[in-house]
N, CA, C and O atoms as a CHARMM CRD file, in Angstrom:
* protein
*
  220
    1    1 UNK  N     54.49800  88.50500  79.46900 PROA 1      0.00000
    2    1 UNK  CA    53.74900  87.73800  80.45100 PROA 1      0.00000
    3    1 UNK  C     52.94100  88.72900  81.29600 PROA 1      0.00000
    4    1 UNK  O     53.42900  89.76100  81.75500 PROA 1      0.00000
    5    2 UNK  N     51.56600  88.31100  81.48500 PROA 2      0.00000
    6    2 UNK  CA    50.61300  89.30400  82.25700 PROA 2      0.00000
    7    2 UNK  C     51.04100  88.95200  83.57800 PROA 2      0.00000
    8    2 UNK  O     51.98700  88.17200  83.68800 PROA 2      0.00000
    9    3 UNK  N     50.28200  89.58000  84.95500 PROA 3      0.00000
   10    3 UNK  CA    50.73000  89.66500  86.22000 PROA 3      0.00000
   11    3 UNK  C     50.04500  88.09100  86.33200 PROA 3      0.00000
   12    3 UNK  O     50.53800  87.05400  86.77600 PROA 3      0.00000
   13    4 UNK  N     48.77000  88.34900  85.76800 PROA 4      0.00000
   14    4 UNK  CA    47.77200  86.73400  86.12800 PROA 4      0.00000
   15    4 UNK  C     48.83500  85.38200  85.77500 PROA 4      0.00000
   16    4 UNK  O     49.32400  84.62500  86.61200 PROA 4      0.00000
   17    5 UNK  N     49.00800  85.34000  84.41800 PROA 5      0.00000
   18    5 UNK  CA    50.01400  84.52300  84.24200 PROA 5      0.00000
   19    5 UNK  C     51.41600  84.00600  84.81000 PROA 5      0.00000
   20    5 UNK  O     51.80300  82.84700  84.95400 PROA 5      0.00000
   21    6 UNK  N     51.96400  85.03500  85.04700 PROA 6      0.00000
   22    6 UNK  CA    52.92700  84.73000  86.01200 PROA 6      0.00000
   23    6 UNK  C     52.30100  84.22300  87.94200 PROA 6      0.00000
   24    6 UNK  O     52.82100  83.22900  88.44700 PROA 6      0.00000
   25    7 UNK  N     51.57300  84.76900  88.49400 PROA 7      0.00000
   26    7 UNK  CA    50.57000  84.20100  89.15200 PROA 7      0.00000
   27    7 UNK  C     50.15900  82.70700  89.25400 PROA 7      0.00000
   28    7 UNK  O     50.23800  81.84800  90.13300 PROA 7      0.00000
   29    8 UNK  N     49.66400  82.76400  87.92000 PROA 8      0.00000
   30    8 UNK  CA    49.34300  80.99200  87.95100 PROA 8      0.00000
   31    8 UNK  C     50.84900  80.14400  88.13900 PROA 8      0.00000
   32    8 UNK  O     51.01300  79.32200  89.04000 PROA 8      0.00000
   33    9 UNK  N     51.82000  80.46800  87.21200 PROA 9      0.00000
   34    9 UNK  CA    53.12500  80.06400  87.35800 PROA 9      0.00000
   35    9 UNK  C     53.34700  79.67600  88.82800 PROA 9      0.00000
   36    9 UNK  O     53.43100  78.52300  89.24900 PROA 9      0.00000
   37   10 UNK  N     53.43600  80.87200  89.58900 PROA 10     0.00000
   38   10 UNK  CA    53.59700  80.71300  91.11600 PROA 10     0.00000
   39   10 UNK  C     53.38200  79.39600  91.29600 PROA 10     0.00000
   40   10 UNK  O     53.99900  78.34400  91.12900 PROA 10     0.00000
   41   11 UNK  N     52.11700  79.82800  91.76300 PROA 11     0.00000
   42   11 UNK  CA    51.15200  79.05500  92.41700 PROA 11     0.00000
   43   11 UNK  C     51.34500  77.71100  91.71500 PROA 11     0.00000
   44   11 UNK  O     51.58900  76.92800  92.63300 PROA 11     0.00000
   45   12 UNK  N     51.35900  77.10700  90.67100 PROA 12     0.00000
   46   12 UNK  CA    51.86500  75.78000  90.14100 PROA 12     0.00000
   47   12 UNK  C     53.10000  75.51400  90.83200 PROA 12     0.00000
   48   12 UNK  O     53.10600  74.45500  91.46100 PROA 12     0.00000
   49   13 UNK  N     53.88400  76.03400  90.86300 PROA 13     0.00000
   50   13 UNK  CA    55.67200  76.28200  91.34000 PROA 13     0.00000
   51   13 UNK  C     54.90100  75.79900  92.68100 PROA 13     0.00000
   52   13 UNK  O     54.68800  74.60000  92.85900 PROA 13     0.00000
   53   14 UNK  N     54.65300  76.39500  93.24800 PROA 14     0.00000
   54   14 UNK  CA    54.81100  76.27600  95.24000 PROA 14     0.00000
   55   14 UNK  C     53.56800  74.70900  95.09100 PROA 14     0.00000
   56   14 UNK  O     53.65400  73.93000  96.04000 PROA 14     0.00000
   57   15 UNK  N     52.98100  74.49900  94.46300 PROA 15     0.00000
   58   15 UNK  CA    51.85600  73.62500  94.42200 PROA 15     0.00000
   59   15 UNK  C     52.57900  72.37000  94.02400 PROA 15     0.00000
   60   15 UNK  O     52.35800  71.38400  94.72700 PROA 15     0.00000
   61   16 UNK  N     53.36200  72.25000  93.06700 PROA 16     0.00000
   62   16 UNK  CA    54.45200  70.76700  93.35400 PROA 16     0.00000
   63   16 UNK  C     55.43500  71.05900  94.02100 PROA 16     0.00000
   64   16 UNK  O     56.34500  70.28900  93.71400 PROA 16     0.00000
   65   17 UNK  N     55.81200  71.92800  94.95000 PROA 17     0.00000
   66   17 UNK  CA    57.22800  71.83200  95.64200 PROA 17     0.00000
   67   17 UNK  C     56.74300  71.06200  97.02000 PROA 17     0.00000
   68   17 UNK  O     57.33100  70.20800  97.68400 PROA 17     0.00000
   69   18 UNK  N     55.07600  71.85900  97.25600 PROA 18     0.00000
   70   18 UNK  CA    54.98600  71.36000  98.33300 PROA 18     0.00000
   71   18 UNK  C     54.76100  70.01100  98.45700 PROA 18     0.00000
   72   18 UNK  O     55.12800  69.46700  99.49800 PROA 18     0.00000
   73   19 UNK  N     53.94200  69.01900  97.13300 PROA 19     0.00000
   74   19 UNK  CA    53.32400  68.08200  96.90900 PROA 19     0.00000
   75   19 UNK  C     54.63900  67.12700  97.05900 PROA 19     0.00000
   76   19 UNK  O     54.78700  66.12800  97.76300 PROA 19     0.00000
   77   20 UNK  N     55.26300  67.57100  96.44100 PROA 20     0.00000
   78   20 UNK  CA    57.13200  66.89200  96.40200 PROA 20     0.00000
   79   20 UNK  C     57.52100  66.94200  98.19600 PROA 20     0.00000
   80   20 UNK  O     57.81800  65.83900  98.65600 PROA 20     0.00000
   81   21 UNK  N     57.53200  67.90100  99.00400 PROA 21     0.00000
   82   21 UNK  CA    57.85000  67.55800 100.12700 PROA 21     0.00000
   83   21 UNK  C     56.92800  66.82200 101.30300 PROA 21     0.00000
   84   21 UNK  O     57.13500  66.50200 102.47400 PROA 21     0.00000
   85   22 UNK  N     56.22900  66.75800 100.73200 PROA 22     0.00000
   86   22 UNK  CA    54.69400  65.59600 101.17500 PROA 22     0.00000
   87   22 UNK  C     54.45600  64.20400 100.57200 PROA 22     0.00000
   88   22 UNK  O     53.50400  63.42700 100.64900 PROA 22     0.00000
   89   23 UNK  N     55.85700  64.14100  99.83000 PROA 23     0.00000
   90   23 UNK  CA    55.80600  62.49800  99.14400 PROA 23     0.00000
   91   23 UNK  C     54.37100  62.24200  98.54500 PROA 23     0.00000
   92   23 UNK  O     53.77600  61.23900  98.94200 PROA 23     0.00000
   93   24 UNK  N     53.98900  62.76200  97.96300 PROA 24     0.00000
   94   24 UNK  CA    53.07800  63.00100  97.17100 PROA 24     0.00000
   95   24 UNK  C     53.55800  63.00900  95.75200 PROA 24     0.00000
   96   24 UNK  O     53.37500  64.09100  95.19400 PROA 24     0.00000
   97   25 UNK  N     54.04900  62.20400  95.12300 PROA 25     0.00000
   98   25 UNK  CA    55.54600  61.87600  93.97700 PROA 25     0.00000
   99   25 UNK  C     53.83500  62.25600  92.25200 PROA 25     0.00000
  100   25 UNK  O     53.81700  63.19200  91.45300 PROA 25     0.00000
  101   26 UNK  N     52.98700  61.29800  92.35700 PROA 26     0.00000
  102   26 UNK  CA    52.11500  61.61500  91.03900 PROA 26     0.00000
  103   26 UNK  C     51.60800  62.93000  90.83500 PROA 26     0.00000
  104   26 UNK  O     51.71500  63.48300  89.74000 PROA 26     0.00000
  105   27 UNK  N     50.88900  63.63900  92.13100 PROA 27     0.00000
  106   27 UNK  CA    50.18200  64.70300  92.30200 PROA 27     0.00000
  107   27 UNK  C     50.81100  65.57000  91.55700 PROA 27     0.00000
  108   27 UNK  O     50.31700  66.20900  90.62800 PROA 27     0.00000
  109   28 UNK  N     52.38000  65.63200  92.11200 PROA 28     0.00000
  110   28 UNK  CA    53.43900  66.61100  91.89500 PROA 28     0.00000
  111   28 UNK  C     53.65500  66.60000  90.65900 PROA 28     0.00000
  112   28 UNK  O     53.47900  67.65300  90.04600 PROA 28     0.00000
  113   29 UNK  N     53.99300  65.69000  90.11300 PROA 29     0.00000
  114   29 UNK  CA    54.09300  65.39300  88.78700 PROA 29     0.00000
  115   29 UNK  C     52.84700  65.89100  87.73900 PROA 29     0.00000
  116   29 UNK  O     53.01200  66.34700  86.60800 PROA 29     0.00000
  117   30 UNK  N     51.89400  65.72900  88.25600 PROA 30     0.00000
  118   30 UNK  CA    50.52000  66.58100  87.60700 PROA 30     0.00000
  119   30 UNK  C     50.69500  67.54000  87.40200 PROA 30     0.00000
  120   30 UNK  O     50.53800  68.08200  86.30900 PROA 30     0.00000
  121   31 UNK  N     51.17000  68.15600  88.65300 PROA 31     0.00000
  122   31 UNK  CA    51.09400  70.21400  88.95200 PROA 31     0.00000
  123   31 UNK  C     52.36600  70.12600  87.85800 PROA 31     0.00000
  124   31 UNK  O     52.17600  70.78700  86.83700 PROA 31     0.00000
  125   32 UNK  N     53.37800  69.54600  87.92100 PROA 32     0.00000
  126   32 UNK  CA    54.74100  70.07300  87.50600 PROA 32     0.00000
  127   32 UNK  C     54.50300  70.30600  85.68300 PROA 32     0.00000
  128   32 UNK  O     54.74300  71.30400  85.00400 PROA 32     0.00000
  129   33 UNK  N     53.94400  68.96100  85.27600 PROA 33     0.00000
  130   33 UNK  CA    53.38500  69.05100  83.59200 PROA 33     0.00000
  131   33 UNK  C     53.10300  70.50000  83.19900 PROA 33     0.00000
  132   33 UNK  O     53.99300  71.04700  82.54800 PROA 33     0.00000
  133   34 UNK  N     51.90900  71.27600  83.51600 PROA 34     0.00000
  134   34 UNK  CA    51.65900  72.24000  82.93100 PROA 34     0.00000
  135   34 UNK  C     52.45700  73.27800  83.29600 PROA 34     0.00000
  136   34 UNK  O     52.43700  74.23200  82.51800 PROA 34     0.00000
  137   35 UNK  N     53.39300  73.39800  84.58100 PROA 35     0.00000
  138   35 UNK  CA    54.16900  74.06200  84.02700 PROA 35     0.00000
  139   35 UNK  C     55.19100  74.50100  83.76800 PROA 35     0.00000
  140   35 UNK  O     55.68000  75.61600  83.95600 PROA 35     0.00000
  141   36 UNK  N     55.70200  73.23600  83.12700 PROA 36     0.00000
  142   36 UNK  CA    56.25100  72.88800  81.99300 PROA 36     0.00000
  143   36 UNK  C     56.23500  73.68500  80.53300 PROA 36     0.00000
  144   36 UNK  O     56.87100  74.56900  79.95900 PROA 36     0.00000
  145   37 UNK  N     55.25800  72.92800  80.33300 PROA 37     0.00000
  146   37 UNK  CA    54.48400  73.20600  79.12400 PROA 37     0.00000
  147   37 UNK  C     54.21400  74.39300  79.16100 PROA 37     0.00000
  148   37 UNK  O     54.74400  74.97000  78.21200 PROA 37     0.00000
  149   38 UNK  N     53.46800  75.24900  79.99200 PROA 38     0.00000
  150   38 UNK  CA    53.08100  76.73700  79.77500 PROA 38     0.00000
  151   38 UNK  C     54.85000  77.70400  79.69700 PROA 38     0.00000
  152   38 UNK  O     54.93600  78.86100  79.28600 PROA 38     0.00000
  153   39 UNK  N     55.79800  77.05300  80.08400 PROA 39     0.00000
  154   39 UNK  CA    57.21900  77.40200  79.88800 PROA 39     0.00000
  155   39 UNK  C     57.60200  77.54900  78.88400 PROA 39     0.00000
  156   39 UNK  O     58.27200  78.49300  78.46700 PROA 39     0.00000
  157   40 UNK  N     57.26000  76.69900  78.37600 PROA 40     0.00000
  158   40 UNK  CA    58.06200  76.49600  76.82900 PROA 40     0.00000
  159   40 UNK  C     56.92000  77.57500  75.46200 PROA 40     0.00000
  160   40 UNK  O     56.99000  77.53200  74.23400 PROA 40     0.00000
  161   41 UNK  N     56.39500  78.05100  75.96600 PROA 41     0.00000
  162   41 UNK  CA    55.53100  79.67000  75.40600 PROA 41     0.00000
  163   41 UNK  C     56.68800  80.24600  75.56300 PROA 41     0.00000
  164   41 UNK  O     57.39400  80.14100  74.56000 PROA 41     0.00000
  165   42 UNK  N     57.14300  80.79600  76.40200 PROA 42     0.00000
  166   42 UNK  CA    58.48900  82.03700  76.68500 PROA 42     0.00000
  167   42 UNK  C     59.63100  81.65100  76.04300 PROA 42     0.00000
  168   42 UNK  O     60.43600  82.50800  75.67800 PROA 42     0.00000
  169   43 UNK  N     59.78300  80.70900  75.88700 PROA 43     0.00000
  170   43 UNK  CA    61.13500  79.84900  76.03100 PROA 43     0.00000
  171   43 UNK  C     62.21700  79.72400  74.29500 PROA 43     0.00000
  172   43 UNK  O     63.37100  79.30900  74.18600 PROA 43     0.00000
  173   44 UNK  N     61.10600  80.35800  72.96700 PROA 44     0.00000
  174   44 UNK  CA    61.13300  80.31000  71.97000 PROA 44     0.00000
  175   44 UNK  C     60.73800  82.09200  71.64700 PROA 44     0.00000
  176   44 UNK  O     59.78900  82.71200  72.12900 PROA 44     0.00000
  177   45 UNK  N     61.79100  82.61900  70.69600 PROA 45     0.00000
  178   45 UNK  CA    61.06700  84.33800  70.07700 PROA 45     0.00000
  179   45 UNK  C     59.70700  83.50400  69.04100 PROA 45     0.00000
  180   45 UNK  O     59.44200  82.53500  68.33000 PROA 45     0.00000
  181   46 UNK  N     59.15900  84.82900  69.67300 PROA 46     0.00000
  182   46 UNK  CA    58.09200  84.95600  68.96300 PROA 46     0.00000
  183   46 UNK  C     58.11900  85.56600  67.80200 PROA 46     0.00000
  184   46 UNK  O     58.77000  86.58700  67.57900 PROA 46     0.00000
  185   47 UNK  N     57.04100  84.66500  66.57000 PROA 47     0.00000
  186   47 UNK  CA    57.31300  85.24000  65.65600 PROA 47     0.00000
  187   47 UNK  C     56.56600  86.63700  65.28800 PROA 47     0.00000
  188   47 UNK  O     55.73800  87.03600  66.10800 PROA 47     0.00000
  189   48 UNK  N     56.74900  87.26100  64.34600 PROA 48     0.00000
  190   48 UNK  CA    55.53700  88.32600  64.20100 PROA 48     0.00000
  191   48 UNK  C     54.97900  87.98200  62.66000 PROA 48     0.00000
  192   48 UNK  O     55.79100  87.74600  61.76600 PROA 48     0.00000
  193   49 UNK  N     53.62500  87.97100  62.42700 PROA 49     0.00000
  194   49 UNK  CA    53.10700  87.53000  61.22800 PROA 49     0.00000
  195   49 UNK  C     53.14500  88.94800  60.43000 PROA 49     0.00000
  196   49 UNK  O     53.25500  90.01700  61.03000 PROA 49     0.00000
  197   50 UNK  N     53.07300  88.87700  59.43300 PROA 50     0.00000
  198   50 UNK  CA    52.98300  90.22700  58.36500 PROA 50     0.00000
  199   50 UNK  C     51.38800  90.54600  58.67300 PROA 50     0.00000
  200   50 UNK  O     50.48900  89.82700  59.10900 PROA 50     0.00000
  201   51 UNK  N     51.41700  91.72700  58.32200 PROA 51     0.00000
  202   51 UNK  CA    49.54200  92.01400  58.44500 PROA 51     0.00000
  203   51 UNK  C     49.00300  92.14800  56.89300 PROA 51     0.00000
  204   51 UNK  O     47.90500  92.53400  56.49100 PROA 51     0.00000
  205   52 UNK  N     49.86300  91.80900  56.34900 PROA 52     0.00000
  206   52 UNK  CA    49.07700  91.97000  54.69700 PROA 52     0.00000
  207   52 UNK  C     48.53900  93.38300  54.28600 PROA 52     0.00000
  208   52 UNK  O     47.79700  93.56000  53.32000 PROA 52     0.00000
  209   53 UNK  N     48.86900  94.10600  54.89700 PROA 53     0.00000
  210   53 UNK  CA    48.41700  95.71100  54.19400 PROA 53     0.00000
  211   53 UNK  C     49.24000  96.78800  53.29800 PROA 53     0.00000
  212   53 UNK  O     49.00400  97.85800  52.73600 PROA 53     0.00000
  213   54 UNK  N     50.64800  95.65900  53.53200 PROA 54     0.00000
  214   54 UNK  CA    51.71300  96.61800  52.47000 PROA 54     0.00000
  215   54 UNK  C     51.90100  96.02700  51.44500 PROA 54     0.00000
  216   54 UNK  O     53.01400  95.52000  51.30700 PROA 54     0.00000
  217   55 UNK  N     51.06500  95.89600  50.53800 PROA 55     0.00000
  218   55 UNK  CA    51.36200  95.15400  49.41200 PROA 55     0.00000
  219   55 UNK  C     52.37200  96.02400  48.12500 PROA 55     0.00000
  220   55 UNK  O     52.68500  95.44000  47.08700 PROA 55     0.00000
């Protein structure tokens, strides 16, 4: 994970916590989706593809 990426993470994180303590229940739910989703990138090993040069 780059510094930017984790960054955006943040900032999503504090962006529905606050929306959540502002009864702001859909908004939050907006912010919370992506990241989610951008979670579940880390959340699985990565595979590594062959490079096809050792034949």
């Amino acid at each position: 994970m780059t510094s930017t990426e984790g960054l955006a993470y943040a900032a999503l994180f504090v962006l529905s916590v606050t929306l959540l303590l502002t009864n702001q229940v859909a908004l939050a739910a907006m912010a919370i989706v992506p990241y989610v989703l951008a979670s579940f990138k880390y959340s699985f090993p990565q595979q590594k593809k062959p490079s096809g040069r050792n034949h």
